[in-house]
N, CA, C and O atoms as a printed pandas DataFrame, in Angstrom:
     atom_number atom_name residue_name chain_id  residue_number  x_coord  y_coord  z_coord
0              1         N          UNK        A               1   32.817  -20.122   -6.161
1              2        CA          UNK        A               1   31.433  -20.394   -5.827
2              3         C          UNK        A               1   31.272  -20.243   -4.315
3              4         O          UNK        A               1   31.964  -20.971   -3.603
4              5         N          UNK        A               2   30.186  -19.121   -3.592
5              6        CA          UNK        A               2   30.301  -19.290   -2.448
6              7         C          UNK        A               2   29.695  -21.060   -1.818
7              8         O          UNK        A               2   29.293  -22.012   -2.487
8              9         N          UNK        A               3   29.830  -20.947   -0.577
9             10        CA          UNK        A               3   29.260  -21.251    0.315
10            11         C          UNK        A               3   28.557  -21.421    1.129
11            12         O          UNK        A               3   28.815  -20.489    1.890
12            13         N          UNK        A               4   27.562  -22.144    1.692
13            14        CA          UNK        A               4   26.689  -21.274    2.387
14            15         C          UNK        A               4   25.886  -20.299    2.622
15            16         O          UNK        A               4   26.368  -19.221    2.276
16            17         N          UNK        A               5   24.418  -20.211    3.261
17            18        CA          UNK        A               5   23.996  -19.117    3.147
18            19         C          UNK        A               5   22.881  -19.647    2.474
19            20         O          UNK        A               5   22.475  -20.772    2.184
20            21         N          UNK        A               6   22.238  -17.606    2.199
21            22        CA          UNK        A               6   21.012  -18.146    1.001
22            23         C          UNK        A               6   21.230  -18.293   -0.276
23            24         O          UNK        A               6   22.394  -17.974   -0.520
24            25         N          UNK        A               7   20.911  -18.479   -0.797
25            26        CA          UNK        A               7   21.088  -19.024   -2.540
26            27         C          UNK        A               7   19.850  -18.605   -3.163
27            28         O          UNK        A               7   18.875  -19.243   -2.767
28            29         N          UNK        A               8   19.572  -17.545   -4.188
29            30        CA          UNK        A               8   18.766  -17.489   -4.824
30            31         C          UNK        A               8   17.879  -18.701   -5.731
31            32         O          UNK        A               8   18.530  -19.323   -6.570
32            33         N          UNK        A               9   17.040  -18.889   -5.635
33            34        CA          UNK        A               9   15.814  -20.057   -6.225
34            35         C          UNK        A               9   16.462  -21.482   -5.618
35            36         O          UNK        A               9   16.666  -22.481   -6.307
36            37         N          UNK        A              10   16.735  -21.367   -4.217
37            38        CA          UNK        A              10   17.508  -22.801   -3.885
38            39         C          UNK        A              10   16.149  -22.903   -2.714
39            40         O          UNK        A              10   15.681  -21.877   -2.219
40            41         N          UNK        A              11   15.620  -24.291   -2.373
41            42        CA          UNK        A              11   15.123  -24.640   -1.415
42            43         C          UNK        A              11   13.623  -24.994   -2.185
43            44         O          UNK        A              11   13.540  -24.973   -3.413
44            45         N          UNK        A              12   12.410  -25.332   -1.272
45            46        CA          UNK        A              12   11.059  -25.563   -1.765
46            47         C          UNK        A              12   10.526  -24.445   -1.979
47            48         O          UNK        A              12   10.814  -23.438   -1.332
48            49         N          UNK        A              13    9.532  -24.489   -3.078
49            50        CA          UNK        A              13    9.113  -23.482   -3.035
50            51         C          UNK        A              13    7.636  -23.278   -2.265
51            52         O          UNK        A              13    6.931  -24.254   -2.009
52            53         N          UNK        A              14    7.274  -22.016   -1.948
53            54        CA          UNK        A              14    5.994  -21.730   -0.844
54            55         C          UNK        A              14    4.741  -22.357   -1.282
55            56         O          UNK        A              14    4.203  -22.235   -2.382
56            57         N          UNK        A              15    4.417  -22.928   -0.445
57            58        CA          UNK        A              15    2.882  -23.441   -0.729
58            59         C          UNK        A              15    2.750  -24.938   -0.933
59            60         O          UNK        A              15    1.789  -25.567   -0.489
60            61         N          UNK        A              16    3.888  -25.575   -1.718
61            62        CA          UNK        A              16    4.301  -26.888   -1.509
62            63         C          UNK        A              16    4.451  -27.470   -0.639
63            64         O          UNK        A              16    5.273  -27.203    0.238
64            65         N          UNK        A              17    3.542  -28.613   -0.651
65            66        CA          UNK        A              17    4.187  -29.608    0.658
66            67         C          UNK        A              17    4.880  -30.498    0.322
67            68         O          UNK        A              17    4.935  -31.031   -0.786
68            69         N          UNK        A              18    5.705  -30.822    1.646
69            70        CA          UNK        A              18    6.507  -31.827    1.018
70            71         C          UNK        A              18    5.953  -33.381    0.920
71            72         O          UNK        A              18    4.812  -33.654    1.293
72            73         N          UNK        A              19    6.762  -34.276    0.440
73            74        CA          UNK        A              19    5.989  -35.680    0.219
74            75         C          UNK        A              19    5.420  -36.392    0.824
75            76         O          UNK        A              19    4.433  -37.077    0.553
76            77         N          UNK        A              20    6.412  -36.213    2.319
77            78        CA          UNK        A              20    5.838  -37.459    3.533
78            79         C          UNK        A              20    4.183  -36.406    4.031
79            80         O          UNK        A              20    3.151  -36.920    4.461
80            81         N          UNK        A              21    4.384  -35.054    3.819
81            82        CA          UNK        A              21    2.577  -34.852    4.758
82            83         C          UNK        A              21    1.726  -35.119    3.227
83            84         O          UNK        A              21    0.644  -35.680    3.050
84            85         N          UNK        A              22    2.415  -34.654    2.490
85            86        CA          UNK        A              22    1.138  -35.281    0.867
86            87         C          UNK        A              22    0.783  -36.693    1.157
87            88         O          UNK        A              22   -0.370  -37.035    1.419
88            89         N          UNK        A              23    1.618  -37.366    1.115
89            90        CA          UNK        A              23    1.316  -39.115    1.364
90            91         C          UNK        A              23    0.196  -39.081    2.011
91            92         O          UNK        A              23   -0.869  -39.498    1.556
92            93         N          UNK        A              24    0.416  -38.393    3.535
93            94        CA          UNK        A              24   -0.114  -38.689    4.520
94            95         C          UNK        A              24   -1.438  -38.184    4.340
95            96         O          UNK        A              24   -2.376  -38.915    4.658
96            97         N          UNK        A              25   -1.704  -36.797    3.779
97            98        CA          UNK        A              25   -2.436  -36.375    3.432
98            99         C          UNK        A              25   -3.196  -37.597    2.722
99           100         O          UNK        A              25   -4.229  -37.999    3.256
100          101         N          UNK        A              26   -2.809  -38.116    1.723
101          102        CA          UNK        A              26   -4.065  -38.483    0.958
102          103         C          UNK        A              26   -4.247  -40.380    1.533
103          104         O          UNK        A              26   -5.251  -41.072    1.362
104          105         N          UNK        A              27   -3.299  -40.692    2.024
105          106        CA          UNK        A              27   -3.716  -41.787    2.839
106          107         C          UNK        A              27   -4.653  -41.053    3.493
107          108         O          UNK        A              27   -5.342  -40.726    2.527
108          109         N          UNK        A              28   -5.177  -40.556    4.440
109          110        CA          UNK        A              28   -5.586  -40.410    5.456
110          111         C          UNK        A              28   -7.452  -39.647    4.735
111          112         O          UNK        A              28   -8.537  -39.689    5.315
112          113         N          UNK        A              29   -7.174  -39.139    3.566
113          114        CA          UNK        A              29   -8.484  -38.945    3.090
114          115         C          UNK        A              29   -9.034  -40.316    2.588
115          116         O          UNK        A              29  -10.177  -40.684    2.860
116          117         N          UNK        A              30   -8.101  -41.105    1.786
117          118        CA          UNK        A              30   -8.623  -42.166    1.277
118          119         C          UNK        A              30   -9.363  -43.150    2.219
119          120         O          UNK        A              30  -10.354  -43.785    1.859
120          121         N          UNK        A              31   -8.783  -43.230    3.507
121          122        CA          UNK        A              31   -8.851  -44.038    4.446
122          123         C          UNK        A              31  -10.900  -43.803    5.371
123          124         O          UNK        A              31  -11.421  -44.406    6.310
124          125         N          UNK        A              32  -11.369  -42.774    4.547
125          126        CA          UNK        A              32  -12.270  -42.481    5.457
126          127         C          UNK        A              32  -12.934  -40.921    5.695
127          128         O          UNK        A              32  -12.814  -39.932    4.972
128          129         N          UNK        A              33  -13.382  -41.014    6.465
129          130        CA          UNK        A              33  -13.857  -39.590    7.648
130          131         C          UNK        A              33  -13.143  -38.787    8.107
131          132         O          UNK        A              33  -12.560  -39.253    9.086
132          133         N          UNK        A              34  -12.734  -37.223    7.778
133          134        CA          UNK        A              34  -11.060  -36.484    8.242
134          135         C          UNK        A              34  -11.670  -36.212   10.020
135          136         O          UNK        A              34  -12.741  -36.012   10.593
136          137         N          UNK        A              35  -10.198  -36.363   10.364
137          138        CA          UNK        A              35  -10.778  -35.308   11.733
138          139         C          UNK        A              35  -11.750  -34.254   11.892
139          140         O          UNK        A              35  -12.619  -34.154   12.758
140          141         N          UNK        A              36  -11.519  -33.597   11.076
141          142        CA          UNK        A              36  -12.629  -32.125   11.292
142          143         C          UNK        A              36  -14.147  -32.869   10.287
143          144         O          UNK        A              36  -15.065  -32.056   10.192
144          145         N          UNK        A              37  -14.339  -33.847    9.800
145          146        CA          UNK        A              37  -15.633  -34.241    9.544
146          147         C          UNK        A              37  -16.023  -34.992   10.942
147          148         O          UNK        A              37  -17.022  -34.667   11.583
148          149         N          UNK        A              38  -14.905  -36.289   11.448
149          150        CA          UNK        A              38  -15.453  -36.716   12.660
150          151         C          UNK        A              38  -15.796  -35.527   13.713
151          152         O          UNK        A              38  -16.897  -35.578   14.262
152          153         N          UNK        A              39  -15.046  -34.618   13.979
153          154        CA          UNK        A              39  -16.105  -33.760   15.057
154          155         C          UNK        A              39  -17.235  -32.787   14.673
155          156         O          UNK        A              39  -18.165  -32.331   15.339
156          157         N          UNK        A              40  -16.875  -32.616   13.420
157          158        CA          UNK        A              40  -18.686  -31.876   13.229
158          159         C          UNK        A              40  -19.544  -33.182   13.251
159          160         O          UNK        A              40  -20.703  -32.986   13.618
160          161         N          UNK        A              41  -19.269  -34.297   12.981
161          162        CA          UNK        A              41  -20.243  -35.602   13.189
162          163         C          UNK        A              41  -20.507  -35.492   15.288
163          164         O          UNK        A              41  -21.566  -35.465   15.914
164          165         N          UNK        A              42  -19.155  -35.459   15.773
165          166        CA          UNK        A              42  -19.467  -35.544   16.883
166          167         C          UNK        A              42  -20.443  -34.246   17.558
167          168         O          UNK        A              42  -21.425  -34.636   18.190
168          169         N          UNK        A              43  -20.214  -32.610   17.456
169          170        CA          UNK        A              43  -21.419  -31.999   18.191
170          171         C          UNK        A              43  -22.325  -31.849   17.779
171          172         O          UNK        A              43  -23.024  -31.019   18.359
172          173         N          UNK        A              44  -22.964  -32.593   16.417
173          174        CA          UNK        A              44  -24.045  -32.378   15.461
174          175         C          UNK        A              44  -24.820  -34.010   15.761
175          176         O          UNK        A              44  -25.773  -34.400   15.086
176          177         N          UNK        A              45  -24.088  -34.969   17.091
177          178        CA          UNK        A              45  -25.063  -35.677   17.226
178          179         C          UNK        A              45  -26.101  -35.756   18.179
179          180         O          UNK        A              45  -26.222  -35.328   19.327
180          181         N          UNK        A              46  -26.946  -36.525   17.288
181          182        CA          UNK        A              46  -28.444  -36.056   17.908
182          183         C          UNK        A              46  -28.403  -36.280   19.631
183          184         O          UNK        A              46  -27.397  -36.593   20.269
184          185         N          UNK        A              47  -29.723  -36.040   20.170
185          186        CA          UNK        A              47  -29.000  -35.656   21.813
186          187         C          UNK        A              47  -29.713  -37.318   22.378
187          188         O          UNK        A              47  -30.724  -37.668   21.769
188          189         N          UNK        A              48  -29.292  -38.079   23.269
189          190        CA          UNK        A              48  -29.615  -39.225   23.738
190          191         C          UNK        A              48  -30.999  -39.151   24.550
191          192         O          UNK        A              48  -31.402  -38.225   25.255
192          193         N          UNK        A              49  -31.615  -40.374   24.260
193          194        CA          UNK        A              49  -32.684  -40.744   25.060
194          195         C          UNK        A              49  -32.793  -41.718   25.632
195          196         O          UNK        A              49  -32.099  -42.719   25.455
196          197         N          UNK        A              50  -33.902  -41.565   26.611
197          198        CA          UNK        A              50  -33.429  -42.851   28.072
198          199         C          UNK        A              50  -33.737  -43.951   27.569
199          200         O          UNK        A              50  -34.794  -44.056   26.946
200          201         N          UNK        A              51  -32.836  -45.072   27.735
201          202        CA          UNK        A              51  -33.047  -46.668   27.163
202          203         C          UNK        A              51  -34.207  -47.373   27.997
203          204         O          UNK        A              51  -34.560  -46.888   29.072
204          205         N          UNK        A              52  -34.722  -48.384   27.547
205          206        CA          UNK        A              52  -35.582  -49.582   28.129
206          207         C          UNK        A              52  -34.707  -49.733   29.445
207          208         O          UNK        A              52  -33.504  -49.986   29.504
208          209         N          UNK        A              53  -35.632  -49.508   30.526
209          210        CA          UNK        A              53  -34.694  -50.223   32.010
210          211         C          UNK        A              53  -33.594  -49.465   32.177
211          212         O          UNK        A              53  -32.591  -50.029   32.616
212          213         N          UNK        A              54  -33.560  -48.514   31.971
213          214        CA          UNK        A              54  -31.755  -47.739   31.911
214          215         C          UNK        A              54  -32.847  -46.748   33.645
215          216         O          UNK        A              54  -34.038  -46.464   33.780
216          217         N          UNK        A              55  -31.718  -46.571   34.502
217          218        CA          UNK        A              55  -31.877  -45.996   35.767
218          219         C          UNK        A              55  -31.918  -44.436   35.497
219          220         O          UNK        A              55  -31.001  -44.113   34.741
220          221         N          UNK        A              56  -32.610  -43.512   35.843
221          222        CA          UNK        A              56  -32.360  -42.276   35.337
222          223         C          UNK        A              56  -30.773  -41.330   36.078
223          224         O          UNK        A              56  -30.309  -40.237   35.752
224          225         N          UNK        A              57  -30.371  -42.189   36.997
225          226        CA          UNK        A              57  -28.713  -41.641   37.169
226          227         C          UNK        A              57  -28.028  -41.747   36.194
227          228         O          UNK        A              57  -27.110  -40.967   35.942
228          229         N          UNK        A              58  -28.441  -43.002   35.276
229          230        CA          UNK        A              58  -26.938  -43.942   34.872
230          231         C          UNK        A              58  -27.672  -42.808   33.301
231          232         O          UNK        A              58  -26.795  -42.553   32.476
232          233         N          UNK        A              59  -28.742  -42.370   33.049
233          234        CA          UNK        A              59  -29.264  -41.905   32.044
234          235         C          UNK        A              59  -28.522  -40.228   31.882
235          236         O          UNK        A              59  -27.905  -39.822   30.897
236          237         N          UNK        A              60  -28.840  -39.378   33.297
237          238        CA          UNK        A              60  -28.452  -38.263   33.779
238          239         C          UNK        A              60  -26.559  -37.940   33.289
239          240         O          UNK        A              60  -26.033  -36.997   32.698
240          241         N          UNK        A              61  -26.030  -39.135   33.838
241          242        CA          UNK        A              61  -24.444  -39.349   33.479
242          243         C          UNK        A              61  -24.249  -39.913   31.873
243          244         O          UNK        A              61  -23.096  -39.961   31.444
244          245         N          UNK        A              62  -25.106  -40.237   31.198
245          246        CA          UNK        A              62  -25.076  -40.384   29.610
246          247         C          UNK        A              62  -25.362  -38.900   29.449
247          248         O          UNK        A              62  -24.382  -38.176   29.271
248          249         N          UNK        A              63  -26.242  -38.496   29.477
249          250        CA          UNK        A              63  -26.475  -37.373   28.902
250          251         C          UNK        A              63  -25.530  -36.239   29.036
251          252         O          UNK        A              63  -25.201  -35.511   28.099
252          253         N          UNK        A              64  -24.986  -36.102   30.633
253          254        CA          UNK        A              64  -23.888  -35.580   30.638
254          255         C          UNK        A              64  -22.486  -35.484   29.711
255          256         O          UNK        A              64  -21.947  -34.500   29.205
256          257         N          UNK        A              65  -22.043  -37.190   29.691
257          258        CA          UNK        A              65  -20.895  -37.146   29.189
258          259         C          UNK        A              65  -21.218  -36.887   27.546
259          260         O          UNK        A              65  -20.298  -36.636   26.767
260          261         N          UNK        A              66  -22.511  -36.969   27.146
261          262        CA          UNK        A              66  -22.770  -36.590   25.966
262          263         C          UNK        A              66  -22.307  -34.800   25.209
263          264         O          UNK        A              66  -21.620  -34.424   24.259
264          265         N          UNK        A              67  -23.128  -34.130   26.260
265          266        CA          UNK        A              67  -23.212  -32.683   26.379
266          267         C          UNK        A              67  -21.317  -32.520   26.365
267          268         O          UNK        A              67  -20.647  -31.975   25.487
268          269         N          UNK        A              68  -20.834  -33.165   27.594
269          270        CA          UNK        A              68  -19.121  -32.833   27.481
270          271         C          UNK        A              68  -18.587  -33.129   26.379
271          272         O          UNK        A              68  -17.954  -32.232   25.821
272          273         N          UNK        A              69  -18.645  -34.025   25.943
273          274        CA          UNK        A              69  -18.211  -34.597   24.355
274          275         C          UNK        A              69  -18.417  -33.779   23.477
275          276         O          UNK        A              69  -17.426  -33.350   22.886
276          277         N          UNK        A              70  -19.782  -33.274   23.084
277          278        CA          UNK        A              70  -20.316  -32.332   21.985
278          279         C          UNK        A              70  -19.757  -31.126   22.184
279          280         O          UNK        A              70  -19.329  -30.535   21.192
280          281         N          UNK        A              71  -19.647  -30.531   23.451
281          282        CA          UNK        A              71  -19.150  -28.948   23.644
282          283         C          UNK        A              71  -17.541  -29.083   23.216
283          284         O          UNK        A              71  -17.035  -28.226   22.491
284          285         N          UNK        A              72  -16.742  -30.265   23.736
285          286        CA          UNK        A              72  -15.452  -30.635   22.847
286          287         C          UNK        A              72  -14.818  -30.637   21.499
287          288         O          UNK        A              72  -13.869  -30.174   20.867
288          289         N          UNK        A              73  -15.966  -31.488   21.396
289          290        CA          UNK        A              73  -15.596  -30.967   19.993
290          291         C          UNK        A              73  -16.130  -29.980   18.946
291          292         O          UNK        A              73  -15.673  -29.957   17.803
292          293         N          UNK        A              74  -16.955  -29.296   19.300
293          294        CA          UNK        A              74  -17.191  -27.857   18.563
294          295         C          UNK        A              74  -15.909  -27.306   19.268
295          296         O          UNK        A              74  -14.993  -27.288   18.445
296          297         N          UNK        A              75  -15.503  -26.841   20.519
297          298        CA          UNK        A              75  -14.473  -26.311   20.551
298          299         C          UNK        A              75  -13.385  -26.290   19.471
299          300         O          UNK        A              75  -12.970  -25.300   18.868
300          301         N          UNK        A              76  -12.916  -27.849   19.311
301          302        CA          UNK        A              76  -12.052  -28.296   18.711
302          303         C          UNK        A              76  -12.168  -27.874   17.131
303          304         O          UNK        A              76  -11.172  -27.568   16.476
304          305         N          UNK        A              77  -13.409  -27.890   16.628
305          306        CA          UNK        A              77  -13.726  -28.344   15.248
306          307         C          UNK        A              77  -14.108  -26.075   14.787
307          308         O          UNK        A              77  -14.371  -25.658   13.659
308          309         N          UNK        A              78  -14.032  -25.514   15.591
309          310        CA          UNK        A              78  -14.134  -24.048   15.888
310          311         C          UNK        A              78  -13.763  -23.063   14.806
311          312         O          UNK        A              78  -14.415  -22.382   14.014
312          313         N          UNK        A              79  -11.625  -23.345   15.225
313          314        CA          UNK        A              79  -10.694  -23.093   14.500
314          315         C          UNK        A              79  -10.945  -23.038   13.148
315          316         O          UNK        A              79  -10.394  -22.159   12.486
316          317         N          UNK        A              80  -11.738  -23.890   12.593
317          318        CA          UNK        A              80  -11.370  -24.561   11.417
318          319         C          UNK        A              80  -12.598  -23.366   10.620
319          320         O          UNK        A              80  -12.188  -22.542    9.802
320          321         N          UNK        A              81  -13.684  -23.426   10.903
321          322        CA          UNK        A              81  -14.585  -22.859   10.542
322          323         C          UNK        A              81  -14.684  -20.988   10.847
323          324         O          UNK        A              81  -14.806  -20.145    9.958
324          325         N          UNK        A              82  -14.596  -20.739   12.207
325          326        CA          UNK        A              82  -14.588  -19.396   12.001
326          327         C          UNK        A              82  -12.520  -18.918   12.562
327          328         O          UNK        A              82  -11.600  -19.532   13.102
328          329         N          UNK        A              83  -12.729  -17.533   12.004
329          330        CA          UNK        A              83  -10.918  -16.786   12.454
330          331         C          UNK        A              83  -11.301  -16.340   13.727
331          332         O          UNK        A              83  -12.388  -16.026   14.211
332          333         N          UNK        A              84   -9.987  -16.393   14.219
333          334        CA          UNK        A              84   -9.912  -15.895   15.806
334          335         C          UNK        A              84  -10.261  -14.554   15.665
335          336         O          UNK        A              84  -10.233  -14.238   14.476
336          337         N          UNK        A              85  -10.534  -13.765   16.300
337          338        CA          UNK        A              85  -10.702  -12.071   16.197
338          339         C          UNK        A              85   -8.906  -12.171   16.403
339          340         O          UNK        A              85   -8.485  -12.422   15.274
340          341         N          UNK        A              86   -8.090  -12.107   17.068
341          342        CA          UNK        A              86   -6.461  -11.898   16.775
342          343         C          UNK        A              86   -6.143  -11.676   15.203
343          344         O          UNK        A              86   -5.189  -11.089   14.693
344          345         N          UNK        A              87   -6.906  -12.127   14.782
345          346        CA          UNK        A              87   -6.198  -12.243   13.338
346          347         C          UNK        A              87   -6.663  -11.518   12.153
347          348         O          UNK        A              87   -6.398  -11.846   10.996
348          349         N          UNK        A              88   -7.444  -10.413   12.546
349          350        CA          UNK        A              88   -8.351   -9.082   12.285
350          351         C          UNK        A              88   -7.304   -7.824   13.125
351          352         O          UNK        A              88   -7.068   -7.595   14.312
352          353         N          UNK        A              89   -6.830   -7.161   11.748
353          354        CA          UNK        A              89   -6.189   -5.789   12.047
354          355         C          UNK        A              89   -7.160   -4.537   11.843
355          356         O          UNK        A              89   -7.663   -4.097   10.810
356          357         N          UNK        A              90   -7.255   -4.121   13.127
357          358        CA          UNK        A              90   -7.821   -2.625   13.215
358          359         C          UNK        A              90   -6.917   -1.901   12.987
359          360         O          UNK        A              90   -5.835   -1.771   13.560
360          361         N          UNK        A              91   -7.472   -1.257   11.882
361          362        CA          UNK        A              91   -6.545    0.536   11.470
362          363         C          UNK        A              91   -7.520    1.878   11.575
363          364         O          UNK        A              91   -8.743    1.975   11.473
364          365         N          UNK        A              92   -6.700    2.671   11.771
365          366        CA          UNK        A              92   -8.162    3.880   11.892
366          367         C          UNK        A              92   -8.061    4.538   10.266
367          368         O          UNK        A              92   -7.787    3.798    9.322
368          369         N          UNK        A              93   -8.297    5.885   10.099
369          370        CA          UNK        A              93   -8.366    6.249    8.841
370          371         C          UNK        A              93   -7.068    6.265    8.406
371          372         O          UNK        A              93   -6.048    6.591    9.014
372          373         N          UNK        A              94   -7.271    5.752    6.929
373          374        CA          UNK        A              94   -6.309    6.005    6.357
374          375         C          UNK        A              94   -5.594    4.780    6.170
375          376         O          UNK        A              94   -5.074    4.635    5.064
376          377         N          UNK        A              95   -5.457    3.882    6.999
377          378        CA          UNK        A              95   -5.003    2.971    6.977
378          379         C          UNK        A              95   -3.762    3.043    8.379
379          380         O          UNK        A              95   -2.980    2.137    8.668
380          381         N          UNK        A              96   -3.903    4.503    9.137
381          382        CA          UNK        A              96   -3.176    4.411   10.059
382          383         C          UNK        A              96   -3.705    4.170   11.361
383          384         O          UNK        A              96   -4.808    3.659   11.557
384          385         N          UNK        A              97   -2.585    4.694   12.618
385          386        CA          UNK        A              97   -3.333    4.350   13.824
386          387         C          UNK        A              97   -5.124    4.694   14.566
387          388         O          UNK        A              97   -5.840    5.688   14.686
388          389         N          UNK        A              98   -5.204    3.510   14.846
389          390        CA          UNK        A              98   -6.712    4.291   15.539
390          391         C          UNK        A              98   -7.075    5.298   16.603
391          392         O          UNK        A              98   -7.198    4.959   17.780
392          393         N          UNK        A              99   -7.263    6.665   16.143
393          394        CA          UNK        A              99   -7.263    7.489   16.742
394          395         C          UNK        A              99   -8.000    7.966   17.843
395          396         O          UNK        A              99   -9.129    8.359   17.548
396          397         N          UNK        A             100   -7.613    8.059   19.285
397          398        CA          UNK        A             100   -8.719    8.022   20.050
398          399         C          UNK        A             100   -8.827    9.393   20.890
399          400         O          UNK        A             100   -7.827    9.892   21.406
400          401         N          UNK        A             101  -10.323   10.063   21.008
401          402        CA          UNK        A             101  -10.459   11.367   21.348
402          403         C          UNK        A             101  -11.218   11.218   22.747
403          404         O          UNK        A             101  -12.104   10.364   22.741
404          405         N          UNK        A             102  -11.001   11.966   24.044
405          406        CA          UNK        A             102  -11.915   12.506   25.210
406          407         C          UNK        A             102  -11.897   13.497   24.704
407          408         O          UNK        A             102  -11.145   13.990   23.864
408          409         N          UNK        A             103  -13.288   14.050   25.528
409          410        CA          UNK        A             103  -13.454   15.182   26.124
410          411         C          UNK        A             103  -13.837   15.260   27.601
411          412         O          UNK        A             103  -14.572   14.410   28.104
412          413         N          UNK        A             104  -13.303   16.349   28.333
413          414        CA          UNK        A             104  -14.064   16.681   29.532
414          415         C          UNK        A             104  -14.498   17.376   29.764
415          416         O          UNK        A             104  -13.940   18.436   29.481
416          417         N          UNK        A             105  -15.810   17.466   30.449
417          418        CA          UNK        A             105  -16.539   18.684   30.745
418          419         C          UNK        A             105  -16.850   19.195   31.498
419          420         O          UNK        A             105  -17.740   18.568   32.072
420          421         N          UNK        A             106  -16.553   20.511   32.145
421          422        CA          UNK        A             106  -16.543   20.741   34.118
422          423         C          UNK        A             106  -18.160   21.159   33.743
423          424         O          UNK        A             106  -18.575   21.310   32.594
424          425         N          UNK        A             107  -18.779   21.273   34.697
425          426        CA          UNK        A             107  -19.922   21.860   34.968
426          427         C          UNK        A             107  -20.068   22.554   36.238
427          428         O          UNK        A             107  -19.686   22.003   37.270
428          429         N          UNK        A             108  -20.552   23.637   36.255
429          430        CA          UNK        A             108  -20.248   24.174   37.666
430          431         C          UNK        A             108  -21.751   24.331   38.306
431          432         O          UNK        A             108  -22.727   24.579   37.598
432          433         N          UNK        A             109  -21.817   24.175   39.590
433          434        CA          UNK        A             109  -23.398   24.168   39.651
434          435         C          UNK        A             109  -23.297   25.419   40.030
435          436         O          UNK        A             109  -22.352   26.143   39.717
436          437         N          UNK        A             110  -24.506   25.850   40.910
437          438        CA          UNK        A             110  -25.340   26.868   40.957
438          439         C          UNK        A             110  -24.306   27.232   42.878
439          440         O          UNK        A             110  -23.108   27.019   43.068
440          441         N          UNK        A             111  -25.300   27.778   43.906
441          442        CA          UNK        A             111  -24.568   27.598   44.976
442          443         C          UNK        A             111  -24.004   26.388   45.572
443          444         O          UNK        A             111  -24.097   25.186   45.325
444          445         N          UNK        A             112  -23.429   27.052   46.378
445          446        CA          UNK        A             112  -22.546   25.697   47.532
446          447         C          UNK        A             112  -23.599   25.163   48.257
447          448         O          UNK        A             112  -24.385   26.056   48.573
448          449         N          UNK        A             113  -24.009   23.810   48.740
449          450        CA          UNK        A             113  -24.402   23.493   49.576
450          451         C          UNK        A             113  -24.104   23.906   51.233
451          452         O          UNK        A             113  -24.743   23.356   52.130
């Protein structure tokens, strides 16, 4: 019997996870709101308005750290929803390389200056 090595039908098979991220997995749904729901909650919230007696600096710097927050997490929450262009293969015809053509064209004028 060898040793070592690969072993035909030995190991997990693809697509399976293993137990401890399943667990975790479904603790973590059971538990609530997933990450990627909390940040579409976060840049999908509504935009702030100035409080009773609130100073319009201290209002200016809410609104700010609001705007930073929201642009965060769409960043974050991005991935999930659209593919990177990286991950889109251009082929030209055929299914081979994309073929790329110049031309140049002299033109000759009329007399010399």
């Amino acid at each position: 019997m060898p040793k070592g090595g690969k072993r035909k039908g030995a190991g997990r098979k693809k697509g399976i996870p293993n137990k401890v991220t399943q667990d975790l997995r479904e603790r973590l749904l059971a538990s609530g709101e997933s990450p990627l729901e909390f940040l579409t909650r976060m840049y999908r919230a509504p935009e702030p308005t100035i409080r009773f007696e609130e100073s319009p600096l201290a209002f200016v710097a809410r609104h700010n750290q609001w705007d930073h927050d929201r642009l965060e997490a769409a960043k974050s929450a991005a991935p999930f929803y659209h593919s990177k262009l990286s991950t889109i293969e251009h082929k030209g015809a055929g299914g081979g390389p994309i073929q790329h053509r110049f031309e140049i064209e002299f033109v000759q004028s009329g007399k010399p200056r």
